[in-house]
ROKOLMI-931120 format. One record per residue (C-alpha): x, y, z. Coordinates in nm, 4 decimals. Each point is the difference from the previous one (the first is absolute). Layout:
+----------+----------+----------+
:        x :        y :        z :
+----------+----------+----------+
:        X :        Y :        Z :
...
+----------+----------+----------+
//
This chain:
+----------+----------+----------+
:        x :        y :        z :
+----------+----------+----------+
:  -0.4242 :  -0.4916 :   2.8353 :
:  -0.3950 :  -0.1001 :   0.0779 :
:  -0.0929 :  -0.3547 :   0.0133 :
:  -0.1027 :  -0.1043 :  -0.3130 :
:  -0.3848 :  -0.0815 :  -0.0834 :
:  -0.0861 :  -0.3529 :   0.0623 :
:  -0.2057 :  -0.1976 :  -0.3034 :
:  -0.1455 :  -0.3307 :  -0.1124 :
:   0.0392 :  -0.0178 :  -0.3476 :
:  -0.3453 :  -0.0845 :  -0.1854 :
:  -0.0645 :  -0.3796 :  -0.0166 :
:  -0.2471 :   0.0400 :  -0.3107 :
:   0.2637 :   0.1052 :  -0.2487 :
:  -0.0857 :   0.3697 :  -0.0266 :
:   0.2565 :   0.2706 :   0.0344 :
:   0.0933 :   0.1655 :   0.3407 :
:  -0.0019 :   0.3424 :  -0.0238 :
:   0.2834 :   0.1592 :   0.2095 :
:   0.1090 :   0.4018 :   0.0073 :
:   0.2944 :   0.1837 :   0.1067 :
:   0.0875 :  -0.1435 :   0.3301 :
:   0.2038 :  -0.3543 :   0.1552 :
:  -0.1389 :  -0.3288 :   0.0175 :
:  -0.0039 :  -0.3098 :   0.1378 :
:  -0.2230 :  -0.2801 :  -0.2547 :
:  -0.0716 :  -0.3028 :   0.1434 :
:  -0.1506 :  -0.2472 :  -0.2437 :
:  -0.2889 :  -0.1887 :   0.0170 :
:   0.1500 :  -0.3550 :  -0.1182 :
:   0.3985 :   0.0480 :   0.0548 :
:   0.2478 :   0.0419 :   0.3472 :
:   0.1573 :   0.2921 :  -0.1755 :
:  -0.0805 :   0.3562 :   0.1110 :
:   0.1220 :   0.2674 :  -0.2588 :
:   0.0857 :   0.3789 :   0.1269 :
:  -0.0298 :   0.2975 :  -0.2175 :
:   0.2057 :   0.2849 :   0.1338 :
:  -0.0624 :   0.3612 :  -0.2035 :
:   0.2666 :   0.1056 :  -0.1069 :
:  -0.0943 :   0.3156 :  -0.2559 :
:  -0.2564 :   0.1569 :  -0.2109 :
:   0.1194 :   0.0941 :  -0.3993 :
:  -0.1300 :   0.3079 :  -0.0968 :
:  -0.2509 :  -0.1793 :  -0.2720 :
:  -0.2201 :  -0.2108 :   0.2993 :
:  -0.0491 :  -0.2989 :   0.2235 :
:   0.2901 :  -0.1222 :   0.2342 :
:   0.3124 :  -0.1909 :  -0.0320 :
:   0.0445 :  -0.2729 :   0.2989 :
:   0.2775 :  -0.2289 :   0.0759 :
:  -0.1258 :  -0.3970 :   0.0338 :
:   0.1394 :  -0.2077 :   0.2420 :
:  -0.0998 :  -0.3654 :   0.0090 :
:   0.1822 :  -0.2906 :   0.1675 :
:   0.2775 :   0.2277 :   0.1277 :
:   0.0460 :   0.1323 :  -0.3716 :
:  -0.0089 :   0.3154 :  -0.1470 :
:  -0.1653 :   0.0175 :  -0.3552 :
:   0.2371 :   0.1889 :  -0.2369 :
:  -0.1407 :   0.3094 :  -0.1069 :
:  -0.3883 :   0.1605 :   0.1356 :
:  -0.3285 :  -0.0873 :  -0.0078 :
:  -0.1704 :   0.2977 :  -0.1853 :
:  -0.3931 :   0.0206 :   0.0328 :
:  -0.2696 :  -0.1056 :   0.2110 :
:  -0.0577 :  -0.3236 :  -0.0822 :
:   0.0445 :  -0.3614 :   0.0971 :
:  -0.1056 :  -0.3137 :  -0.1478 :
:   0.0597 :  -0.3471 :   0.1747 :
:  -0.0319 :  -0.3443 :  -0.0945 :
:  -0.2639 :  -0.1871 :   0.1746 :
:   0.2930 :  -0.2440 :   0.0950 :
:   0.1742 :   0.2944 :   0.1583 :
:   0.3064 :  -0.0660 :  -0.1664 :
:  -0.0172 :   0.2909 :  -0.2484 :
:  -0.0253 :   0.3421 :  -0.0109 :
:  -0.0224 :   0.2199 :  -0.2764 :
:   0.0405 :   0.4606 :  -0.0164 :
:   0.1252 :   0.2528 :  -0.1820 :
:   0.3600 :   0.0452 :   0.0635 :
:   0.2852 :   0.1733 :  -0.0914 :
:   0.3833 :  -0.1531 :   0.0006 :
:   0.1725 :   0.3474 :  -0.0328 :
:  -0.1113 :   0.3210 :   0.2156 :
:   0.1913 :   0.2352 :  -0.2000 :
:  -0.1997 :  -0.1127 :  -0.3071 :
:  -0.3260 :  -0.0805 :   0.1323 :
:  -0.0395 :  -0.2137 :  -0.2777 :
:  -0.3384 :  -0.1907 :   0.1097 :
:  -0.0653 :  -0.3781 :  -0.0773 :
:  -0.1251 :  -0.3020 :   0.1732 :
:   0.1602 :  -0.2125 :   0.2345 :
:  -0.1101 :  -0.3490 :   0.1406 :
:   0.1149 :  -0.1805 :   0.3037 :
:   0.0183 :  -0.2839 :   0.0855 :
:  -0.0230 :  -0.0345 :   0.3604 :
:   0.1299 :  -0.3494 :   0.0635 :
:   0.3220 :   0.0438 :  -0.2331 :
:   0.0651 :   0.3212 :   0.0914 :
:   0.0412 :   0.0702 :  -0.4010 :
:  -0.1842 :   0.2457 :  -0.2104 :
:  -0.0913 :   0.0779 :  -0.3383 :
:   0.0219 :   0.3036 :  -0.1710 :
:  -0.2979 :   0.0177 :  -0.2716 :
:   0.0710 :   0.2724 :  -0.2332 :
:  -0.0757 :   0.3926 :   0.0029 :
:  -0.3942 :   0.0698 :   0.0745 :
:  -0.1091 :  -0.2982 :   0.0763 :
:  -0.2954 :   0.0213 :   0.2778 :
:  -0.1152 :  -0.3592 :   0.1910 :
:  -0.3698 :  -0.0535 :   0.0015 :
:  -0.0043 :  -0.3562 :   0.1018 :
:   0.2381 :  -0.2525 :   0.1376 :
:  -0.1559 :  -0.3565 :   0.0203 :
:   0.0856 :  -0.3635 :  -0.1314 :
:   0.3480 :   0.0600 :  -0.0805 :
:  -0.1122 :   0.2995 :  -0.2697 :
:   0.0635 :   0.3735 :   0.0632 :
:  -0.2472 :   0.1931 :  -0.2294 :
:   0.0355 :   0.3532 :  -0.0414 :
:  -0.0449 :   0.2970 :  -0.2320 :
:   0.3045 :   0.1527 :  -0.2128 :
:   0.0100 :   0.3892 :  -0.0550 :
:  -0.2010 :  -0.0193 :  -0.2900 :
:  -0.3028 :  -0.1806 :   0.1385 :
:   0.0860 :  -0.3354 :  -0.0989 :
:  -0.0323 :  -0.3485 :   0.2208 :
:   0.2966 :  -0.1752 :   0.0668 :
:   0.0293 :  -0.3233 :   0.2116 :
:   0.3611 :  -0.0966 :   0.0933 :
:   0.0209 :  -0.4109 :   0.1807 :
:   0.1686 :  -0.0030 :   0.2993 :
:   0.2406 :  -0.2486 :  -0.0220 :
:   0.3776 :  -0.1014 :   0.0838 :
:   0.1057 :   0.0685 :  -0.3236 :
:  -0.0710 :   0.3553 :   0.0026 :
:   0.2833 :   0.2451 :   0.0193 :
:   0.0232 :   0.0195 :   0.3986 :
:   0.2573 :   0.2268 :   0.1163 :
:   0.1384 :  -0.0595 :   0.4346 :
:  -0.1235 :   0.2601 :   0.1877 :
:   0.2736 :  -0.1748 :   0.3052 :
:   0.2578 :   0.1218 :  -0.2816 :
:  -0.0218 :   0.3404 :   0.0568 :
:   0.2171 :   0.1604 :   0.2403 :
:  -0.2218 :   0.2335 :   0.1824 :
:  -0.0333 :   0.0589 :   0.4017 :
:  -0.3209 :  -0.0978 :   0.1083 :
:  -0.2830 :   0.3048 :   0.1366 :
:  -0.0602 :   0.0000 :   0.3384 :
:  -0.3555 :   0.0642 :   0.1339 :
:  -0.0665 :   0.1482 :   0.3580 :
+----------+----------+----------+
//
């Protein structure tokens, strides 16, 4: 296994384009360093990646080639899919310092992550904003019983 590709994550809110390769994000405002590994390629485009953040493996892939942070750093926000066998593809956000994350529906793609509101666009066009809050329906990603990946 290669060393994975080292990052800073973008501190102006844009999206951080990544391709079919490991990484190691480091962003601008937060201690935490995420890794990518690639994992596979479906047959319909872009890459699925494992996440690891804080010693925890995100459930599931990232699918795509984007990344959106928070400017806090606390957040991130991809396309991701919770099953490989159905590459069913939705959108994920993490929350860094909780080690939780969201799951925010089927085609949902993050343009913008700042003051507590995720706005994004749903697969017919339209502008959604989702608030970031406690109260939202965080699932553990510490709860899953997965052994961690292992970078050389």
């Amino acid at each position: 296994m290669t060393a994975p590709i080292q990052l800073i994550a973008p501190i102006d809110h844009s999206k951080l384009n990544i391709r079919c390769a490991s990484y190691e994000i480091s962003s601008p405002n937060w201690p935490v360093s995420v890794y990518l590994h690639y994992v596979f390629e479906p047959p319909h485009g872009d890459c699925c990646q494992q996440l690891l953040a804080n010693h925890q493996i995100l459930p599931g892939y990232i699918w795509g080639n984007e990344l959106y942070w928070a400017p806090c750093g606390r957040y991130l926000s991809a396309d991701w899919t919770g099953d490989k066998d159905s590459l069913d593809r939705r959108g994920v956000l993490v929350d860094l310092a909780e080690s939780n994350y969201l799951d925010l529906g089927k085609n949902f793609r993050a343009m913008k992550l700042e003051d507590n509101v995720l706005t994004g666009v749903d697969s017919g066009g339209k502008i959604k904003k989702i608030p970031i809050h406690a109260s939202n329906a965080w699932k553990s990603i510490a709860s899953q019983d997965l052994k961690p990946i292992k970078f050389k």
